[in-house]
C-alpha positions in Angstrom: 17.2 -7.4 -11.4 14.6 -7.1 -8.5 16.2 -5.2 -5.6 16.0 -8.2 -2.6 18.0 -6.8 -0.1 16.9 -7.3 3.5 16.1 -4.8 5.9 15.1 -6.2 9.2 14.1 -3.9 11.6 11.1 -2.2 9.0 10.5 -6.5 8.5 9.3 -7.0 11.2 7.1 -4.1 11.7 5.7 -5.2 8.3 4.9 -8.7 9.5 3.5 -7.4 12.6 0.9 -5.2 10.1 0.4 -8.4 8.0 -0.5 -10.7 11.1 -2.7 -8.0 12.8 -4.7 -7.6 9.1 -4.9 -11.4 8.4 -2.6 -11.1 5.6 -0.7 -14.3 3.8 0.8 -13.5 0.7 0.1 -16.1 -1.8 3.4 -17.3 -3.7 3.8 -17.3 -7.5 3.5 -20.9 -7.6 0.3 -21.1 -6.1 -0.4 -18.0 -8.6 0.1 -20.0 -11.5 -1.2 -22.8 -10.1 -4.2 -22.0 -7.4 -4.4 -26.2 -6.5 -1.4 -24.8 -4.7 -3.4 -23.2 -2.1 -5.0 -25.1 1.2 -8.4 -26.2 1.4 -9.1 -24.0 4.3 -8.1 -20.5 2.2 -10.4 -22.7 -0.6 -13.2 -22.7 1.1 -12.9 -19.2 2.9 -12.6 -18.0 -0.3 -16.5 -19.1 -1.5 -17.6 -17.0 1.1 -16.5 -13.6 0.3 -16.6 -11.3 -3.3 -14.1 -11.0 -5.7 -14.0 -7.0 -5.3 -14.3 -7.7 -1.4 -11.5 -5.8 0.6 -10.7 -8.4 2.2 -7.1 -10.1 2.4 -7.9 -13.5 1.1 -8.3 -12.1 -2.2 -4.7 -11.7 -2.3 -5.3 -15.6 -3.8 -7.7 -14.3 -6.2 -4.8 -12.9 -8.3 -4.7 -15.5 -10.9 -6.0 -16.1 -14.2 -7.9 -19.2 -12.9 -10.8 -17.6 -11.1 -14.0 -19.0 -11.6 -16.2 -16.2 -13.5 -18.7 -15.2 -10.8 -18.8 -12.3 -8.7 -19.0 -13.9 -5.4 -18.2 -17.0 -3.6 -16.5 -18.6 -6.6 -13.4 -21.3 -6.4 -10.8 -21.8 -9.2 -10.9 -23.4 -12.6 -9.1 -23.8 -15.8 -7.5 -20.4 -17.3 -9.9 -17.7 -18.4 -10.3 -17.3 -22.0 -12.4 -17.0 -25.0 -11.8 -17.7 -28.9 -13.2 -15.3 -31.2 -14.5 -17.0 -34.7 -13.7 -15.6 -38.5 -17.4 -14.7 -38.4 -16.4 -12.2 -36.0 -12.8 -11.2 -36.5 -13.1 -11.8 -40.8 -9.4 -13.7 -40.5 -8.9 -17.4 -41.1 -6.5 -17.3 -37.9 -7.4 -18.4 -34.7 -7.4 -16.0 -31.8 -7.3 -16.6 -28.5 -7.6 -13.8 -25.6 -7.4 -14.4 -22.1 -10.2 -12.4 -19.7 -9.0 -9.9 -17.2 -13.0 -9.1 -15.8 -12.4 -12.2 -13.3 -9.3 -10.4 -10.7 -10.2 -8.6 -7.9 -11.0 -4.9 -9.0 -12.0 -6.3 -12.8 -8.6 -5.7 -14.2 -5.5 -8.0 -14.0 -3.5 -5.0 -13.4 -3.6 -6.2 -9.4 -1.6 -8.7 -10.5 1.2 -6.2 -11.8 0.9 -4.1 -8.7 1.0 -7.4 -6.4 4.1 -8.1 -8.5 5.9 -4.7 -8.0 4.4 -4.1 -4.0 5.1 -8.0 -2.3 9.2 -8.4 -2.9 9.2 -4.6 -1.6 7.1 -6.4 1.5 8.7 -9.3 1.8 12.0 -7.8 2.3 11.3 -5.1 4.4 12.2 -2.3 2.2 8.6 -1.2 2.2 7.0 -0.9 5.8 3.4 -0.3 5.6 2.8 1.1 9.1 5.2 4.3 8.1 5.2 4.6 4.7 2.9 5.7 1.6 2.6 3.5 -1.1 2.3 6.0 -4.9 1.1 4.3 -7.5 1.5 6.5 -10.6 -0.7 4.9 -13.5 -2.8 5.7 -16.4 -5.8 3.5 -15.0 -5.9 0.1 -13.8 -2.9 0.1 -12.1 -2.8 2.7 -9.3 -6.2 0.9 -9.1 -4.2 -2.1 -8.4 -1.6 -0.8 -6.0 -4.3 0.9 -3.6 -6.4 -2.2 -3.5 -3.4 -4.2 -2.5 -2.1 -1.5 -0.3 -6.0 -1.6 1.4 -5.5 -5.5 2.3 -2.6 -4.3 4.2 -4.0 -1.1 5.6 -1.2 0.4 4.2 -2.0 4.6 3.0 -2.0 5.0 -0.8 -1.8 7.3 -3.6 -3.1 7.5 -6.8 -1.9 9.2 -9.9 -3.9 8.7 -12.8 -4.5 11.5 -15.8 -7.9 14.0 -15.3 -9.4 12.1 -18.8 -9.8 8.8 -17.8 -12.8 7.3 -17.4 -15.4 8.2 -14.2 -15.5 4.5 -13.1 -11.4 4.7 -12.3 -12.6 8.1 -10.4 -15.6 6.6 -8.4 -13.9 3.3 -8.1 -10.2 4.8 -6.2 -12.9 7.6 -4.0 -14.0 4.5 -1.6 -10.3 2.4 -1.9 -7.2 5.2 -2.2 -5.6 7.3 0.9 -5.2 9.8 -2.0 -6.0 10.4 -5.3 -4.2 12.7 -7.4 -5.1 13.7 -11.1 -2.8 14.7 -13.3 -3.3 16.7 -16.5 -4.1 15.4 -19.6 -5.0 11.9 -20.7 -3.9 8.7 -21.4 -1.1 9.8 -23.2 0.4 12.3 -20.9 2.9 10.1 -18.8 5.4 12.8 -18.4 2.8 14.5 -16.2 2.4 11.6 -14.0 6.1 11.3 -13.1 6.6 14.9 -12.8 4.6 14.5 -9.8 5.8 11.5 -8.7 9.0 13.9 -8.5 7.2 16.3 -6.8 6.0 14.0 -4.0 9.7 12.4 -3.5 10.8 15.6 -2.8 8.3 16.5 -0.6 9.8 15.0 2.6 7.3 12.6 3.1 8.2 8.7 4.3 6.9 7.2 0.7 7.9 4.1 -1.5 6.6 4.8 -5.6 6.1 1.4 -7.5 6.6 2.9 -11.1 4.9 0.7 -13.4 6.5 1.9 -16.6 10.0 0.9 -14.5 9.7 -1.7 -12.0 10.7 -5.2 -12.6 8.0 -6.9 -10.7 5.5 -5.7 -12.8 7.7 -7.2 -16.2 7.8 -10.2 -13.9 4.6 -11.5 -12.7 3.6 -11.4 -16.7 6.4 -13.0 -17.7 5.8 -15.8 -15.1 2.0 -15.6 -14.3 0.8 -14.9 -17.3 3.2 -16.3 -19.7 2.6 -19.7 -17.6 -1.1 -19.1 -18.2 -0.7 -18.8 -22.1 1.2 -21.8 -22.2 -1.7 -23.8 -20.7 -4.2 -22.2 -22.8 -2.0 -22.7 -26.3 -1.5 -26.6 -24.7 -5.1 -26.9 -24.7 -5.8 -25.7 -27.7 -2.9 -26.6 -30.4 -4.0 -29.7 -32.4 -2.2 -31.3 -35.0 -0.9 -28.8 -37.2 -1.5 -26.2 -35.6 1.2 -23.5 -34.7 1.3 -20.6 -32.7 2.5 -17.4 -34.4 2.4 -14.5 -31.8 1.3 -12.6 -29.3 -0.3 -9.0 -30.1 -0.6 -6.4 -27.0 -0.8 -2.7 -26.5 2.3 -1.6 -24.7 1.0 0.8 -21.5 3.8 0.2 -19.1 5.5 -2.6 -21.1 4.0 -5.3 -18.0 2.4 -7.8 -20.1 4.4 -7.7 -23.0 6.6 -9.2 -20.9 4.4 -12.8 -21.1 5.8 -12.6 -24.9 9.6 -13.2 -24.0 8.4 -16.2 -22.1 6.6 -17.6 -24.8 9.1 -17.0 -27.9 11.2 -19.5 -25.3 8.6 -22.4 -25.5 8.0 -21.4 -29.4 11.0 -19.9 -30.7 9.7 -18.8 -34.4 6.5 -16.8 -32.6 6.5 -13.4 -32.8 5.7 -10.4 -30.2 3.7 -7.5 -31.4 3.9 -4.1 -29.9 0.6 -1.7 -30.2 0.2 1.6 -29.4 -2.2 4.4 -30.6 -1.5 5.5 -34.5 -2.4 9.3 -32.4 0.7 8.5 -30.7 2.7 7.4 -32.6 5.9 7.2 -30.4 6.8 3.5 -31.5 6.4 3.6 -35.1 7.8 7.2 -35.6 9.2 8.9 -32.6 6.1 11.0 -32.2 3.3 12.4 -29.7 -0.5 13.2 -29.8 -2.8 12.6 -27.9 -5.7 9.8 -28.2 -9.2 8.1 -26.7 -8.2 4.2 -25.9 -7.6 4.8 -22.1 -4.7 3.0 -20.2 -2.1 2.7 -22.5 0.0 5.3 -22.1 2.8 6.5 -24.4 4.9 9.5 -25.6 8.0 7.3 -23.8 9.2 3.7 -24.5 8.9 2.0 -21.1 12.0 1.1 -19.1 10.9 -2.7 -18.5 9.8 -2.8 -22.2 12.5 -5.5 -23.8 12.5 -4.0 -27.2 15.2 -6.2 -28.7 13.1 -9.0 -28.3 9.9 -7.4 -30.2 9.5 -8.1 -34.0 6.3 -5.6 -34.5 5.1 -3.0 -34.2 1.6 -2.1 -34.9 -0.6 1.8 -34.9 -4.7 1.6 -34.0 -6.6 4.5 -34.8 -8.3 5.2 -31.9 -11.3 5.7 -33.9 -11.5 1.8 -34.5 -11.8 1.5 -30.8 -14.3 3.8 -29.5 -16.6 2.9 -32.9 -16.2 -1.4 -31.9 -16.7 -0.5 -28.3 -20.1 0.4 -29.8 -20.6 -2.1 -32.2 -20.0 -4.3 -29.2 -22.1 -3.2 -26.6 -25.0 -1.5 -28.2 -28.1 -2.8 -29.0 -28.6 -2.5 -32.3 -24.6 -3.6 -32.7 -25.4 -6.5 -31.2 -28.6 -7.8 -33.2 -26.4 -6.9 -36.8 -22.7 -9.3 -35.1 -25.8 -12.0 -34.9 -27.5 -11.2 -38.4 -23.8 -11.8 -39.9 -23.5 -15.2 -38.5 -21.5 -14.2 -35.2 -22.5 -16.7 -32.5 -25.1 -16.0 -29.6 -22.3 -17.0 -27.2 -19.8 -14.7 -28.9 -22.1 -11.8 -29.2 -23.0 -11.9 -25.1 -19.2 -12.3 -23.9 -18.2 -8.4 -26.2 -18.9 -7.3 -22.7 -15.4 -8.4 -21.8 -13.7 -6.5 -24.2 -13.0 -3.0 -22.4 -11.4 -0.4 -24.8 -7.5 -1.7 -24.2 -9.0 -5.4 -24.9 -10.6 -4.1 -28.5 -7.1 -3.0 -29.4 -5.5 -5.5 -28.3 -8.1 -7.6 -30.6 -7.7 -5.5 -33.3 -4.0 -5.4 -33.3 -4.2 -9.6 -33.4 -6.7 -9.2 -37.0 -3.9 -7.1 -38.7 -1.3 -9.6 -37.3 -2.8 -11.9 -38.8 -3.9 -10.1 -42.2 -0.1 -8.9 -42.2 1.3 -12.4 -42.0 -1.2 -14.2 -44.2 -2.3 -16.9 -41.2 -4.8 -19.6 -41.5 -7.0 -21.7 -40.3 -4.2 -23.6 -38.3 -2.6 -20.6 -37.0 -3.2 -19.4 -33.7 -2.6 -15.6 -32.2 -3.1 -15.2 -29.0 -3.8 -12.0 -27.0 -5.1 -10.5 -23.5 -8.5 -8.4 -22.1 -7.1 -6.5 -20.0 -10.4 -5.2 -18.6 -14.2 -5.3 -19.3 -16.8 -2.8 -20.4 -17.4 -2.1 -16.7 -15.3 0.4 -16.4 -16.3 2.4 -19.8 -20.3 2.9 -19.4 -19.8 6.5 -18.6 -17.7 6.6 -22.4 -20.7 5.0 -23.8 -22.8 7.3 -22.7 -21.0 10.1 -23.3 -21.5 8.6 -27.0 -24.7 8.1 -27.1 -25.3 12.3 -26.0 -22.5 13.3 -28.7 -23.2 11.0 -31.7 -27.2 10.2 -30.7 -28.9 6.8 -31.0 -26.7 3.6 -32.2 -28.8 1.9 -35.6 -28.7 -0.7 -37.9 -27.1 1.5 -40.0 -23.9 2.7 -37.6 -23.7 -0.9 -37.1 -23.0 -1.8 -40.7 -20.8 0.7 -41.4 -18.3 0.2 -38.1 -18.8 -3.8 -38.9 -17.7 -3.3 -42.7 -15.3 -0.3 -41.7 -13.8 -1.0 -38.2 -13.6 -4.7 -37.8 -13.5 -6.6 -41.2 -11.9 -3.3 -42.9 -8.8 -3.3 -40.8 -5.9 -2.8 -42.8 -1.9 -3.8 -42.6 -1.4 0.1 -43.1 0.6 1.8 -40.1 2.5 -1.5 -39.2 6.1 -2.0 -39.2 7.8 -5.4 -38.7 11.1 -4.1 -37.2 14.4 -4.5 -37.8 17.6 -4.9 -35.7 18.2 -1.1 -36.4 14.3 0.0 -36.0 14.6 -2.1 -32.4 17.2 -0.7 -32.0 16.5 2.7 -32.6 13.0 2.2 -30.6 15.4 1.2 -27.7 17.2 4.1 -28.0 14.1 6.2 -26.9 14.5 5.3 -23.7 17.3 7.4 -22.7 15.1 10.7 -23.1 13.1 10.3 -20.7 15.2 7.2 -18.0 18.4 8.4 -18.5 18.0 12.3 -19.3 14.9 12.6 -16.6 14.2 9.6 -14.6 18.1 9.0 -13.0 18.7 5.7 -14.9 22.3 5.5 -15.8 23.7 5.3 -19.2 25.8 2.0 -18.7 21.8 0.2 -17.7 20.4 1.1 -20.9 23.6 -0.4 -23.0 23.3 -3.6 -20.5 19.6 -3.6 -21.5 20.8 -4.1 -25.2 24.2 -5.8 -25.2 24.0 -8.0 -21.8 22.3 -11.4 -22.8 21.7 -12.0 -19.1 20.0 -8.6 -18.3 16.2 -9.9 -19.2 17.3 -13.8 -17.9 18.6 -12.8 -14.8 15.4 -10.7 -13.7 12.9 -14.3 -14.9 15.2 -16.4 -12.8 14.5 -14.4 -9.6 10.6 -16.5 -9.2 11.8 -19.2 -7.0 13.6 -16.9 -4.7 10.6 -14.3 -4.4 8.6 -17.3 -3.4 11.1 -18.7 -0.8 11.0 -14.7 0.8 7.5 -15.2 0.5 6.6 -17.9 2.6 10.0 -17.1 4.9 7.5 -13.6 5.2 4.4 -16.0 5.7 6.1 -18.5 8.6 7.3 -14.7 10.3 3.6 -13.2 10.0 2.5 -17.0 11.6 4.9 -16.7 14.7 4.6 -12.9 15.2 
């Protein structure tokens, strides 16, 4: 469970930070459900941007922004459905858009998650301390956005390979930023330094994303909520809702899965990761191109025992759709095959993590056999924003995008997808997934050996940890009335 133990004396320096920044922290509820909010925050809120460093966008962290850059109020739930013509599957996919949180990504929703019942406690005081966000992207993105609301110092740990945009971004935002080596797939290297920092002397708090519960939670409750509502809307008579498909990274939004197998019992969570990698599928390593992922571990906060699939992208499919998507010339052939106008201008949306998570929802469904009344649903967890520089680098290596390229990624990368290095698991292949864990929590990381069996044999280990929403929100606004009296 999420640590809530009080410690007064750094609470009230952290309220006295909060008041003299303008901060409210916005509750879960009003996450979930932004009619939640006051009128007055409503209508503060249309006059500033949605990357704005400014506190009020704490309210922004939902999935129910309106889709404008600036000045925009709240809506119905972000999402798109992508039609046969496009994905070459009978089944219905849905995918919720990430472009519309603060920073582009809805991994400031994850960091909120893991930062606020640290804040709301007093465990983490942000006139003293550091806030380390270790990440392989959009994350430590995340946590130094929220820690600038609060004027709190941050740093970021992100691999040397990711994209410029995360680099240029995190310059003007982060106290720090520090790159590790490698890529996307070199997570050990991230918390080796994380190490390296604790022992360092420094007064710092690290919200581990691949390990901290609030990230596991605010999916499970934020997002999971916001699925429901989309699935609600869009179930008709007949229809049923077989799974959701998602690229593991830190394990955080697979977590909106165990929520929904609780309102539809006989749906199914996939797993994806990169067939480079293939750590999942068969306890191995590599290294790969479809940034923010991150493997070569299974992620504490990952509830293995509760996933049914488990499914490998080559990250050649990725980088050759991201492409077919956004060039040109990939865009005029998606429209000569019959793929909507609408369609065709929304591929922006799809950054390289939302293209897998895309193409792991077409082999879902090719595995499975699903129709027309069949409904996957998935997640975008960023945009194309943040991968022009990969585009470019493209264009310089592989020269101008043509009709041609275009046929052959369409025929190849998209309708060619294959059931091929997918595994619908087992109780022993979860099992033996779960096991993973110990190598690097147990043997490296300081978990304990009686966690990771409470992990698999307690029933109330994962319940527990959902159940903790209502009492996050009452420290919230007890942190709120505190802030307003201080």
């Amino acid at each position: 469970m999420i640590d809530l133990t009080m410690h007064e004396d750094r609470l009230v320096r952290a309220a006295a930070r909060a008041k003299e920044r303008g901060v409210v922290i916005p509750t879960f509820a009003q996450m979930k459900d932004p009619a939640k909010i006051s009128g007055p925050t409503r209508d503060r809120l249309g006059r500033i941007g949605l990357w704005d460093v400014d506190p009020l966008n704490l309210f922004r962290i939902t999935w129910k922004n309106e889709p404008v850059e600036t000045g925009g109020g709240f809506g119905e739930v972000n999402y798109i459905e992508l039609p046969s013509s496009l994905t070459g599957v009978e089944a219905r996919i849905l995918a919720l858009v990430g472009r519309w949180f603060p920073t582009g990504a809805h991994k400031v929703g994850a960091a909120f998650g893991c930062l606020v019942p640290s804040l709301v406690t007093g465990q983490f005081d942000p006139t003293t301390q550091k806030a380390v966000w270790p990440s392989t992207g959009n994350y430590c993105r995340g946590g130094a956005y929220d820690s600038a609301l609060l004027g709190a110092r941050s740093v970021a740990i992100l691999p040397e390979g990711m994209s410029k945009e995360r680099f240029d971004w995190l310059a003007n935002i982060a106290g720090e930023v520090i790159k590790t080596p490698g890529s996307e797939s070199n997570v050990k290297e991230i918390f080796d330094k994380t190490w390296e920092l604790r022992e360092s002397g420094e007064d710092l708090m690290i919200f581990n994303q691949f390990e901290e519960f609030g990230n596991y939670l605010w999916h499970y409750e934020v997002t999971g909520n916001a699925m429901l509502e989309v699935l609600e809307r869009e179930l008709g008579p007949g229809d049923e809702f077989r799974g959701v498909t998602l690229t593991t990274g830190s394990a955080g939004t697979i977590g909106c899965g165990d929520f929904l197998k609780q309102q539809f019992p006989r749906s199914k969570i996939a797993a994806g990761e990169a067939s480079q990698c293939p750590t999942l599928l068969e306890n191995g390593f590599g290294a790969h191109r479809i940034e923010g992922i991150g493997d070569k571990h299974v992620p504490w906060i990952h509830n293995v025992k509760n996933t049914d699939m488990v499914i490998d992208l080559d990250d050649n499919v990725i980088v050759h759709l991201a492409r077919l998507f956004n060039e040109p010339a990939g865009q005029s052939y998606l429209a000569s095959q019959g793929v909507p106008e609408a369609t065709v201008e929304s591929l922006d949306l799809f950054g390289f993590s939302g293209i897998a998570n895309l193409s792991m929802a077409i082999k879902f469904a090719k595995y499975y056999e699903l129709g027309s009344q069949d409904v996957v649903i998935t997640v975008l967890t960023d945009s194309m924003d943040l991968y022009q520089s990969r585009l470019e680098e493209m264009r310089q290596e592989h020269g101008e995008y043509t009709d041609l390229h275009a046929a052959g990624d369409f025929a190849r990368y998209l309708h060619g997808l294959t059931t091929e290095n997918l595994l619908e698991l087992r109780y022993t292949d979860r099992r033996r997934i779960h096991n993973l864990k110990y190598f690097t929590w147990v043997e490296q990381q300081g978990r304990t050996y009686e966690e990771i069996m409470a992990q698999w044999y307690d029933e109330h280990y994962w319940t527990d940890t959902q159940g903790q929403v209502e009492q996050i929100d009452q420290l919230i606004d007890e942190f709120n009335a505190r802030v307003a009296k201080a």
